[in-house]
Structure formats: C-alpha cells, structure tokens
TORVEXMAR-334727 format. One record per residue (C-alpha): residue number from 1; residue in three letters; x, y, z. Coordinates in steps of 0.001 Angstrom, whole numbers, plus 500000, padded with zeros to 6 digits. Layout:
+-----+-----+--------+--------+--------+
:   i :  aa :     c1 :     c2 :     c3 :
+-----+-----+--------+--------+--------+
: NUM : ALA :      X :      Y :      Z :
...
+-----+-----+--------+--------+--------+
END
This chain:
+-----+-----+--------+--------+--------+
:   i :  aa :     c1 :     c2 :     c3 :
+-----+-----+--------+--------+--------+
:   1 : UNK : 924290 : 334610 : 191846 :
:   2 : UNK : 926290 : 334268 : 195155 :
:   3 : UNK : 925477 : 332468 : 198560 :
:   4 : UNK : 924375 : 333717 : 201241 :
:   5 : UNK : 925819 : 332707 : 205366 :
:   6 : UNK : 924620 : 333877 : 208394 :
:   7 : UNK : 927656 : 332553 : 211075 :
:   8 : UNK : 926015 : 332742 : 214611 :
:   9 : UNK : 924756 : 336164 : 213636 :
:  10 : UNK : 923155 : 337744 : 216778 :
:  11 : UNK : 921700 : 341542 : 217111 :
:  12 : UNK : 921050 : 343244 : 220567 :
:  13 : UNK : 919603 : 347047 : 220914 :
:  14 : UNK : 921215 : 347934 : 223871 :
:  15 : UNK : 920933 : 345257 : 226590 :
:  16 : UNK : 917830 : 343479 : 224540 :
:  17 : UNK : 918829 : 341092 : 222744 :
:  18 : UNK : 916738 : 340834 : 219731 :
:  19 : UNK : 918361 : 337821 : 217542 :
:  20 : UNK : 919754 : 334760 : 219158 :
:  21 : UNK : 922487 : 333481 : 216847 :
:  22 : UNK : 921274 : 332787 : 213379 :
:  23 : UNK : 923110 : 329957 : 211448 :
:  24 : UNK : 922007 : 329002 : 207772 :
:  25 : UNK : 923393 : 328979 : 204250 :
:  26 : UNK : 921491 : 329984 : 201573 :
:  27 : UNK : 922597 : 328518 : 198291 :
:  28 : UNK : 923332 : 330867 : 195165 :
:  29 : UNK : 920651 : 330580 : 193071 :
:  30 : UNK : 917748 : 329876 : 196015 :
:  31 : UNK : 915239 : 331497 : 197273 :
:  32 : UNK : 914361 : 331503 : 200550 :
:  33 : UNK : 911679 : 332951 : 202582 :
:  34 : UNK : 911981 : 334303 : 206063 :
:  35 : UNK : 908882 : 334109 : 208075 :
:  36 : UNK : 907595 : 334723 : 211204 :
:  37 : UNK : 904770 : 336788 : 213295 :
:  38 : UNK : 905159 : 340310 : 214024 :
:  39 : UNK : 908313 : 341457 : 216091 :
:  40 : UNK : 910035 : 338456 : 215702 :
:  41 : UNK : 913052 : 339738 : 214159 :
:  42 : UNK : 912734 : 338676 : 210573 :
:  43 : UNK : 913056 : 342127 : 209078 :
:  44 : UNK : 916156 : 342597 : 211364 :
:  45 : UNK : 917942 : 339999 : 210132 :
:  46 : UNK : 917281 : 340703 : 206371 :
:  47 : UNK : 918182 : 344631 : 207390 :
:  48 : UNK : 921757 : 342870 : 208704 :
:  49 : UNK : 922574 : 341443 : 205219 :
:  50 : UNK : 922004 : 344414 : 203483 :
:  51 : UNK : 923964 : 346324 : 206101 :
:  52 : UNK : 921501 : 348912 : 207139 :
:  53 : UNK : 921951 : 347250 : 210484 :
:  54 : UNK : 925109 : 346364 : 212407 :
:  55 : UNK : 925301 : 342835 : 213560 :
:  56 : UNK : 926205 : 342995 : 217512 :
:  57 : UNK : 927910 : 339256 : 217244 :
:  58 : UNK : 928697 : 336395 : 214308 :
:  59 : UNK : 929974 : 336923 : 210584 :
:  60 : UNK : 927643 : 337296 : 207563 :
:  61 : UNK : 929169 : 336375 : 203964 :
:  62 : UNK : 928056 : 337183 : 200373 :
:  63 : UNK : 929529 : 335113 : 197547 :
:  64 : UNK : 932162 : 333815 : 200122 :
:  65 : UNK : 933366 : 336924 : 201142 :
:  66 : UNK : 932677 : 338538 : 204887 :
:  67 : UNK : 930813 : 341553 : 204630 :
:  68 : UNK : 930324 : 342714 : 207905 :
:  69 : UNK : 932260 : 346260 : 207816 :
:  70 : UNK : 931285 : 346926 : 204558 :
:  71 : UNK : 928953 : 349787 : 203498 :
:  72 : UNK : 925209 : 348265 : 201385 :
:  73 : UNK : 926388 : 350234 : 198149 :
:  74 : UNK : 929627 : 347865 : 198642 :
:  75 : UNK : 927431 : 344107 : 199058 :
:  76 : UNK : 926346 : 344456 : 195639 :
:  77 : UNK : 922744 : 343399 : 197138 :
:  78 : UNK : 919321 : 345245 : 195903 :
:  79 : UNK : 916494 : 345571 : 198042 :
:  80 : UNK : 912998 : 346177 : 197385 :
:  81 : UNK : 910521 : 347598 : 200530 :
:  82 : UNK : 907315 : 347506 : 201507 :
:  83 : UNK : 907123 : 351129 : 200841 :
:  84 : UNK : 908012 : 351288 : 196680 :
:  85 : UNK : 909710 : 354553 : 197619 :
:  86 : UNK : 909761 : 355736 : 193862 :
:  87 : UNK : 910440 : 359665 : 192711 :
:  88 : UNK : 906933 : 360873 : 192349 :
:  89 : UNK : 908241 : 363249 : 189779 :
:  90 : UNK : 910439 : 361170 : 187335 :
:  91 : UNK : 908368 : 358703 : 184683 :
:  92 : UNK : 908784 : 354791 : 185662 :
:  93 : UNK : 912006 : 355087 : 183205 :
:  94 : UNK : 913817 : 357368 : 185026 :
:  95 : UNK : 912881 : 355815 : 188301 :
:  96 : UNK : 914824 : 352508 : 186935 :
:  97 : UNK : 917668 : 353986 : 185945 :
:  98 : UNK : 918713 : 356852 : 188899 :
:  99 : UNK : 920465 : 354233 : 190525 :
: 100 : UNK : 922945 : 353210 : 187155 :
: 101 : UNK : 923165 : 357293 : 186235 :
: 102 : UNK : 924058 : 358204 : 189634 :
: 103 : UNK : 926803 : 355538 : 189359 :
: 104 : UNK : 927853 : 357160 : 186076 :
: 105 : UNK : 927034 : 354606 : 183781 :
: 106 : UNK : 927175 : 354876 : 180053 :
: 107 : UNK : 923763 : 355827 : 179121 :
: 108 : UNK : 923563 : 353125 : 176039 :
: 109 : UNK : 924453 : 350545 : 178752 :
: 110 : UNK : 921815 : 352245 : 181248 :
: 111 : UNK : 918785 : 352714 : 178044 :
: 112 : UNK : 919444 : 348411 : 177275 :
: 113 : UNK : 919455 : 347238 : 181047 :
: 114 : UNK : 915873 : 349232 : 181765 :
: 115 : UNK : 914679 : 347913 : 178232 :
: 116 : UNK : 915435 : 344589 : 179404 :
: 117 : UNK : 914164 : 345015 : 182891 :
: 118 : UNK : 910570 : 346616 : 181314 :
: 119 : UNK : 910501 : 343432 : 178762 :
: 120 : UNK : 910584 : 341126 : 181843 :
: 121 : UNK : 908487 : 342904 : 183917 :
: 122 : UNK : 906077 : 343670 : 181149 :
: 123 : UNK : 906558 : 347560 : 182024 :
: 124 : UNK : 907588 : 348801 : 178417 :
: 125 : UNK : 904645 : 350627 : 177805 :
: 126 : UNK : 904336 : 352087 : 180671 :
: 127 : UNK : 908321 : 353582 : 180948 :
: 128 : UNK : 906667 : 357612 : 180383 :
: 129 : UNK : 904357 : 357193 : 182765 :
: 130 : UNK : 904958 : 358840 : 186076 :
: 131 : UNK : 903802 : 356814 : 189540 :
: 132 : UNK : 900432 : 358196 : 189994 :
: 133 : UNK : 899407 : 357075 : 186548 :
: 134 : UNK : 900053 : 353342 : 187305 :
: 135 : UNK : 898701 : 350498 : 189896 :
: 136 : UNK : 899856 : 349651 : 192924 :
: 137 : UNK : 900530 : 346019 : 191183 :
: 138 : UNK : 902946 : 348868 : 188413 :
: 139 : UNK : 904482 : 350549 : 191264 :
: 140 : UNK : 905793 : 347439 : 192771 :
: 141 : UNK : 906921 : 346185 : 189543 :
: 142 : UNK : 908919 : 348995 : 189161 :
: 143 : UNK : 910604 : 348519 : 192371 :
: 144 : UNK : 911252 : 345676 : 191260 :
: 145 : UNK : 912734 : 346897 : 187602 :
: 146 : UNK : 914687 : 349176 : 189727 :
: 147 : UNK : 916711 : 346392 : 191707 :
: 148 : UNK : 916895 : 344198 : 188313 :
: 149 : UNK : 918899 : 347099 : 186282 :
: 150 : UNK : 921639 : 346448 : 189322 :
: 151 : UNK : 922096 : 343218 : 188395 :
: 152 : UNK : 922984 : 342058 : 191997 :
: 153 : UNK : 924291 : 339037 : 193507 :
: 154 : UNK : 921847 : 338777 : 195979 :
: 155 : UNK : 917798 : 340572 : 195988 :
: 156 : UNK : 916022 : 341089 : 198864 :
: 157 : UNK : 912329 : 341605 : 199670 :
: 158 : UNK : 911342 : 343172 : 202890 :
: 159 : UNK : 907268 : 342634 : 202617 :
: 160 : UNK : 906954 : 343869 : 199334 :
: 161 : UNK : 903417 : 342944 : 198794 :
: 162 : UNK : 902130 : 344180 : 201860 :
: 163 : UNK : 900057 : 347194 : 200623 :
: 164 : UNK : 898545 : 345355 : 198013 :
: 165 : UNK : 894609 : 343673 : 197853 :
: 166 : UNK : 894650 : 339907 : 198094 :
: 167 : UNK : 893951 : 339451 : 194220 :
: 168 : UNK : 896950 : 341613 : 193252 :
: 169 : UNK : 899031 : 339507 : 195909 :
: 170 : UNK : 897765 : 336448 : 194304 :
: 171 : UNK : 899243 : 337674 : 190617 :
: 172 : UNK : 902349 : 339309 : 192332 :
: 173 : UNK : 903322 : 336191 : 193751 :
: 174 : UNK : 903329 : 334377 : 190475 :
: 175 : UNK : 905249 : 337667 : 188793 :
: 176 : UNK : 907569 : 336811 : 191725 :
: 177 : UNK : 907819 : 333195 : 191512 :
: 178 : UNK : 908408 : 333515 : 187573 :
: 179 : UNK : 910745 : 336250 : 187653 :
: 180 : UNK : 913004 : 334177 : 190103 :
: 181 : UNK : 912974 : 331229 : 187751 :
: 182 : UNK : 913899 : 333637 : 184827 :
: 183 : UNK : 916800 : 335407 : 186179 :
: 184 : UNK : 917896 : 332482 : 188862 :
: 185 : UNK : 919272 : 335429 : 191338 :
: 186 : UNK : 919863 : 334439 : 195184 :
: 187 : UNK : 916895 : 336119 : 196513 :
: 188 : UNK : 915670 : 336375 : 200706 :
: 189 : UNK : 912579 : 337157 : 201125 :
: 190 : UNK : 910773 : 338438 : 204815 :
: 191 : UNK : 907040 : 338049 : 205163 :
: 192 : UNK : 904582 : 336959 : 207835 :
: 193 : UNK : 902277 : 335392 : 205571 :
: 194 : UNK : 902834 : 331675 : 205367 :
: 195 : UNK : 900927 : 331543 : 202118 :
: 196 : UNK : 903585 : 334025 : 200620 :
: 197 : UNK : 906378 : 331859 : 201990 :
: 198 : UNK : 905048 : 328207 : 201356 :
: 199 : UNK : 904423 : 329463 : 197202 :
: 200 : UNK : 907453 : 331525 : 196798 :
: 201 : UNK : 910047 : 329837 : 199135 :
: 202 : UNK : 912542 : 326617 : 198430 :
: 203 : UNK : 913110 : 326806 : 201849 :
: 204 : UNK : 911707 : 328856 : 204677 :
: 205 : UNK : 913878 : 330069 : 208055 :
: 206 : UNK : 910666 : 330325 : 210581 :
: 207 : UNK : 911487 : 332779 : 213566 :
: 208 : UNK : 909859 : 333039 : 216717 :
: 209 : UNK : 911026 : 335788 : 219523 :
: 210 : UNK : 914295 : 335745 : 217601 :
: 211 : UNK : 915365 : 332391 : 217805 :
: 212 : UNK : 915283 : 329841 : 214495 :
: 213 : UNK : 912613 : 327135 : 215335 :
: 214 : UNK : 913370 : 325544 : 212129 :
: 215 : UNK : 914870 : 325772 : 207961 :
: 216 : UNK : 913182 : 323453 : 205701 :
: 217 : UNK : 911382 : 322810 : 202326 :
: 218 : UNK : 907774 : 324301 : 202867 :
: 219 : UNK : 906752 : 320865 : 202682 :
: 220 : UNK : 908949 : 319537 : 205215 :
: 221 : UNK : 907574 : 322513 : 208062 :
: 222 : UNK : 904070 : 321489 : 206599 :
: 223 : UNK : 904158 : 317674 : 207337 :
: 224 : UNK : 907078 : 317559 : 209805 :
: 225 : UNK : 906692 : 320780 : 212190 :
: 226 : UNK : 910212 : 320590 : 214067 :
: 227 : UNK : 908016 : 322553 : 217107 :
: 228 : UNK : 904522 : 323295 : 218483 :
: 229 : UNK : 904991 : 326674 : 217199 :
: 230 : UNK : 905879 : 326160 : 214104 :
: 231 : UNK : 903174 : 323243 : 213876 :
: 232 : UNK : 900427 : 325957 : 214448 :
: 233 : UNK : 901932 : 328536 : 212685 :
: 234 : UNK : 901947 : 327079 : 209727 :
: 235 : UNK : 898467 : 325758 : 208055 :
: 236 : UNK : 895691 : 327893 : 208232 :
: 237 : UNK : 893212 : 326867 : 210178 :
: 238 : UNK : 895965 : 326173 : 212517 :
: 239 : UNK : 896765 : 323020 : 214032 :
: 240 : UNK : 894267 : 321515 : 216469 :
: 241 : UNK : 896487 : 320575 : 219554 :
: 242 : UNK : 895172 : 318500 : 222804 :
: 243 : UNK : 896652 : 317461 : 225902 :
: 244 : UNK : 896906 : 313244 : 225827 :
: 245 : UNK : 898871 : 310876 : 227817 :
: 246 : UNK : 900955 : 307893 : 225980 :
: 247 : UNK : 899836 : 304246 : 227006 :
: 248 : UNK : 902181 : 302590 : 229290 :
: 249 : UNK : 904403 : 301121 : 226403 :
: 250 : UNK : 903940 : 304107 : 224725 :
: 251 : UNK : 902068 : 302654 : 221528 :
: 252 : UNK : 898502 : 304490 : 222069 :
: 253 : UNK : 897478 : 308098 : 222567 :
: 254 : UNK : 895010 : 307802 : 224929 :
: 255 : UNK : 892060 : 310460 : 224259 :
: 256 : UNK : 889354 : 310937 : 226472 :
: 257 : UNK : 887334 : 308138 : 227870 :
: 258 : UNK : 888124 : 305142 : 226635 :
: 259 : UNK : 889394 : 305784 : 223157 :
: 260 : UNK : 892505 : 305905 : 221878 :
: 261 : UNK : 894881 : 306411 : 218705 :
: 262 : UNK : 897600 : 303819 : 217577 :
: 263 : UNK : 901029 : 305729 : 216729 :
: 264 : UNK : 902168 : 304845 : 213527 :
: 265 : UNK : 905398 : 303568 : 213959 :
: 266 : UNK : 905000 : 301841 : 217271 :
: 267 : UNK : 906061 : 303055 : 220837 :
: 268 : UNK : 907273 : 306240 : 221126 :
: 269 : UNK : 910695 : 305548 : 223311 :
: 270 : UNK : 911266 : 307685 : 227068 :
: 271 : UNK : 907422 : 308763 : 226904 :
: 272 : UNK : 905588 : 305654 : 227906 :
: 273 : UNK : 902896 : 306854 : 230246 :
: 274 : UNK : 903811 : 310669 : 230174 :
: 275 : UNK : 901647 : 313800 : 229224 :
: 276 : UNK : 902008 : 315183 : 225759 :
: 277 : UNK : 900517 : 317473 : 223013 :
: 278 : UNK : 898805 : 315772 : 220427 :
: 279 : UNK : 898163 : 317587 : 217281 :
: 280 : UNK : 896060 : 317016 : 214286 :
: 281 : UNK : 895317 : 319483 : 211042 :
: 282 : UNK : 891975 : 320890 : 210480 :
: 283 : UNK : 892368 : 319307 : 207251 :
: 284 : UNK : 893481 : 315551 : 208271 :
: 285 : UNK : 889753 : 314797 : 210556 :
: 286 : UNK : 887407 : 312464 : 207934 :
: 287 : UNK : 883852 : 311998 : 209166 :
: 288 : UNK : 882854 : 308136 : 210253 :
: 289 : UNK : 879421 : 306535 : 210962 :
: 290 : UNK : 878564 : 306483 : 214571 :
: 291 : UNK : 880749 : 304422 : 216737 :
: 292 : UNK : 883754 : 304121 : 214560 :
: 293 : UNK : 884745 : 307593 : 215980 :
: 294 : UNK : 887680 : 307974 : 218237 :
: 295 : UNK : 887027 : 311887 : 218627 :
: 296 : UNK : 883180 : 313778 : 218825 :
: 297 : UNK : 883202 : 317167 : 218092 :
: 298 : UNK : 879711 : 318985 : 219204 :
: 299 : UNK : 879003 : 321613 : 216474 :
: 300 : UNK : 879264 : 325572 : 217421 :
: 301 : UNK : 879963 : 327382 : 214229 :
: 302 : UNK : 880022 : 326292 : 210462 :
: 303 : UNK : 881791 : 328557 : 207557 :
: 304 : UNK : 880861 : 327326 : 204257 :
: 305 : UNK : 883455 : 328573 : 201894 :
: 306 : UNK : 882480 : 326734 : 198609 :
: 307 : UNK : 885592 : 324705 : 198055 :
: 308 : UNK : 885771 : 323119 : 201618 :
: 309 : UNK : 884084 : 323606 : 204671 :
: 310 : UNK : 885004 : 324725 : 208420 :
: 311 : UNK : 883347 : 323325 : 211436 :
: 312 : UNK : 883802 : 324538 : 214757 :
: 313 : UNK : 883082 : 323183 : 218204 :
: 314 : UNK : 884458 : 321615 : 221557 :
: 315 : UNK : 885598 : 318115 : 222207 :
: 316 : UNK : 886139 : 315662 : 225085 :
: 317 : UNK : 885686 : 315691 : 228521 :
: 318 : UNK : 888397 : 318672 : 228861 :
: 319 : UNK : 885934 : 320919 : 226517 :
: 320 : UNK : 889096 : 321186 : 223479 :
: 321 : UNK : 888364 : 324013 : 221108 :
: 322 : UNK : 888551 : 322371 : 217407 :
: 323 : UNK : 888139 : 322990 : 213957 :
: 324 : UNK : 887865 : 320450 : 211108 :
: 325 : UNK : 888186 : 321036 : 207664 :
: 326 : UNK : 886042 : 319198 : 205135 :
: 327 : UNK : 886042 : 318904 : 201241 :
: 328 : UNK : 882664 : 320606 : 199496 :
: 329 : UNK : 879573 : 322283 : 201075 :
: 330 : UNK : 878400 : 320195 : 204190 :
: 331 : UNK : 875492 : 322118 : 206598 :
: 332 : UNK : 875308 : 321073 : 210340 :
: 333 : UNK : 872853 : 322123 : 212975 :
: 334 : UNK : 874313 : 324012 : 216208 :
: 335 : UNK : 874725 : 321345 : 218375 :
: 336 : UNK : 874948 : 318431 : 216637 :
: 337 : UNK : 878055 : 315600 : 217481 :
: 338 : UNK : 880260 : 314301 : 214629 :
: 339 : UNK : 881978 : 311286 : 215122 :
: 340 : UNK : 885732 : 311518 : 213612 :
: 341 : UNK : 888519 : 309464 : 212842 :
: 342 : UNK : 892193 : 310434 : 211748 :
: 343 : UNK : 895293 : 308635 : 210299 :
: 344 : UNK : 897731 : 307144 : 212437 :
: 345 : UNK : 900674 : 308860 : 210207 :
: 346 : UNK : 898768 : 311847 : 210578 :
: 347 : UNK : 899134 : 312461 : 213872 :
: 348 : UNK : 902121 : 315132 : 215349 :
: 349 : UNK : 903255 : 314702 : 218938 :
: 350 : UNK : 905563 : 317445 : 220790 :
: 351 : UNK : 907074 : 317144 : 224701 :
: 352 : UNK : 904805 : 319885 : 226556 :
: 353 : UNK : 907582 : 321249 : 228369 :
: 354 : UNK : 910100 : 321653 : 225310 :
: 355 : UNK : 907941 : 322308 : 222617 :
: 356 : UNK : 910249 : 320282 : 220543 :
: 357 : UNK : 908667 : 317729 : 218327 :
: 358 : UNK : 908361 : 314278 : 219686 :
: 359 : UNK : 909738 : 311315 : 216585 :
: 360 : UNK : 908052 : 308288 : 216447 :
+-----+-----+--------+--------+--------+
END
C-alpha cells in the first residue's frame, strides 16, 4: 500500500491546456474513484500517475517519493484498461505470469503468486484456457489476475468495465469492491458512470473541463453538491434546477406566484432579494392533497419502472422542465396537475453566476 499526491499537477498539449492544477492525496489503502463526463481529463490524469503521460507542471508522489522522471516499470503501479489486452495465444496462466517471467522471476515464486491470484479471483479452473474460451466477465478478471501477481503499491483502473453488459457490470463491481477489501491495495479508479463511482469509491475527485469541482465521500457529493455541476451530475434523474429569487431577508425562496419555500436554517446571508438556482432531486418531491402544494407539475410523460416511478412535465409560470421520482407503480393521465411539496433541508441553492454552492 502507498499514498498517492497529485501537487498542483497540470497537463497542456501544446498551447491547450487540458488539466488545471490537480491537488489531492489519496490515502494508502483507499480507493478512490475519478469521475467525470467525456473529455474531461480524467483518463489524463490517471495516464500521469502511471507515467504514460508527462505532467507539463506540479509534482506527483507514490509512497512519498516524487515520481515524475521516472519510467511506469519504475512506479511499481499496475494498470488494468478498458481494452483487457491479453495474448490471444497463451492460456489465462500464462497471460498472468508474462509480466513476473519477463522480469526473471523464479518460476516456484511465479507458479504460487498466479495460484493465489486464480484463488481470489476464482480463475483456477479456468488457468488452461486460452481467451476466446472464457467471458468477457473471465477476460477482465484476468486482467485483473495479471496486475495482482505484481503485487503493486498502487492499481489503477482506466474504465475497466466498459465493454461489459449492465448485469456483468453489476457482478464486476462487487468482484471489485470485494477484491479491494481483500487485498487493501491503494487503488484509482477513472469512470464516467456515477453508479460505478458512488459503489466502488471512498471518495470520488469529480472533473469537469479539467478543473476539480469537488473530492468527497460519495455521500457528501450526493447530499452536499459543492457546484451546480456536480449537483446534476450526480443522481440520476438529475437534479431538477429553477431560477428563484430569495425574499428580502433572505429566509424564503420565492417560487412562482405566490408560493414560496422556507430555507432551513434561516436567511441565507449577502443574497437577500437576489436571483438564484434552486435545486431539488427527482427523488426528494412527495405528492400533497390539493392546496398544500407549493409546486404543480402538469403531467407529459410517465415511466413506470416497477420499483419507483418517473413523472415528467413543466412547472410554473416560466414553463420549468421537471421530473419527480416516486416510490411503487403510480399511473397519471397526460395532462393532469400534481400538487407537490419538498423538505426545507432538502432544498440546494447555488449563486447563478459562480456556480458555486450557496450555504445556508
């Protein structure tokens, strides 16, 4: 196990400058999940630690030592792809162990660590079987064998589920999560799907255009977004945002009409009677009898999923495009106007011109 720093770690291909000075420190032992939408630089900044890509500006350690000049074979770091990249023509044994024979070492030492590696990864009875002859879910697991044998400091995933169906993602994740727990190795982990990161990760790093919009527990980026963007990038549905103005003393979010929200800790201080974005989770609305609504949503769409229920539609006088998530089967007509409430401490608020999330 060994930490992990990024020191104001920027990367620019030529004059575009592609990461804007990364600082965190990722604890030996933890795993942490890099996410982000596509081209935001996540898989950039994992190739940097590895060293398959030259950091323009800032220092990156390993276990406490400064590894920017040196080589990937010298980081003592494994890496496992999107792309499982194994030797078509060697059986899932030899794939594991080219890396320790071309390293020269002693073949008892090299037959126990792939025996070990199989064990974990329930692969033993598959070690004479060549690619072709296994699953996708195999392959990747063999990948993964491949890293294990190392025995690095440090793993990293670049997407490694990617090219797998969403039930073999489910049970890869869980392979994942439990093979972490086993072996305790300082793993980083770069994906764009937040379900990926909020299961696997202690702690995410969420990128947008480059920049770090915010490092936290999943739960903390879940119930305390630190931006608008990382407010509706994480959650799915997304977060429901609308434009409000405070109340003079800045105690009320004042919706449409005459209705209005009461903040949960009081006024919200150097916004009293300003403009803001207001948002609310899919998941947070609750249906009320007529009248005791502070927000009508006029039905366009319902997805009944089984578990819970999505309704689309339009609200207030500005026409808002929202989505509300409800518990169990519900059917609505086209049309129809639900009356809905929401908590006071459920409610997010974040400066329009910033983006930056508004405390209260």
């Amino acid at each position: 196990m060994a930490n992990v720093t990024l020191k104001d770690v920027y990367k620019s291909f030529g004059k575009n400058e592609v990461i804007h000075g990364i600082n965190c420190e990722i604890k030996a032992g933890e795993f942490v999940a890099i996410l982000g939408p596509s081209g935001c630089g996540k898989s950039t900044a994992l190739r940097m630690i590895a060293g398959l890509e030259i950091i323009t500006k800032g220092e990156i350690s390993i276990d406490g030592k400064i590894v920017n000049e040196l080589e990937p074979a010298d980081r003592d770091i494994a890496m496992v792809f999107q792309n499982y990249a194994l030797y078509p023509h060697m059986t899932v044994f030899k794939n594991m162990a080219y890396g320790l024979k071309i390293r020269r070492m002693p073949k008892n030492e090299i037959k126990k660590r792939v025996h070990n590696a199989a064990e974990i990864l329930e692969l033993t009875e598959f070690l004479d079987r060549k690619p072709q002859q296994l699953s996708g879910g195999q392959r990747q697991r063999v990948a993964m064998g491949r890293c294990i044998v190392r025995e690095p400091k440090v793993f990293l995933f670049d997407e490694p589920l990617s090219n797998l169906d969403a039930k073999l993602r489910v049970q890869m994740r869980l392979e994942l999560r439990n093979l972490h727990e086993n072996l305790g190795i300082t793993s980083v982990y770069v994906t764009h799907d937040q379900v990926e990161a909020m299961t696997l990760g202690d702690r995410l790093i969420i990128l947008e255009d480059g920049y770090v919009e915010q490092i936290g527990s999943p739960l903390e980026v879940y119930e305390r977004p630190a931006t608008r963007f990382v407010a509706g990038f994480i959650g799915s549905p997304s977060m429901n945002f609308f434009n409000v103005r405070l109340s003079t003393d800045g105690r009320l979010v004042e919706l449409s009409g005459s209705d209005s929200l009461p903040l949960q800790n009081g006024a919200v201080p150097g916004y009293g009677g300003q403009e803001v974005s207001l948002g609310i989770r899919p998941e947070h609305f609750k249906i009320v009898e007529d009248g005791d609504g502070v927000i009508q949503i006029k039905v366009d769409h319902v997805e009944t999923l089984g578990a819970d229920t999505l309704v689309h539609g339009h609200a207030g006088e500005d026409n808002t495009f929202l989505t509300v998530r409800l518990p169990d089967i519900h059917h609505f007509q086209k049309g129809k106007v639900l009356q809905l409430a929401v908590p006071p401490e459920k409610l997010h608020l974040f400066d329009k011109e910033t983006g930056k999330r508004i405390e209260n």
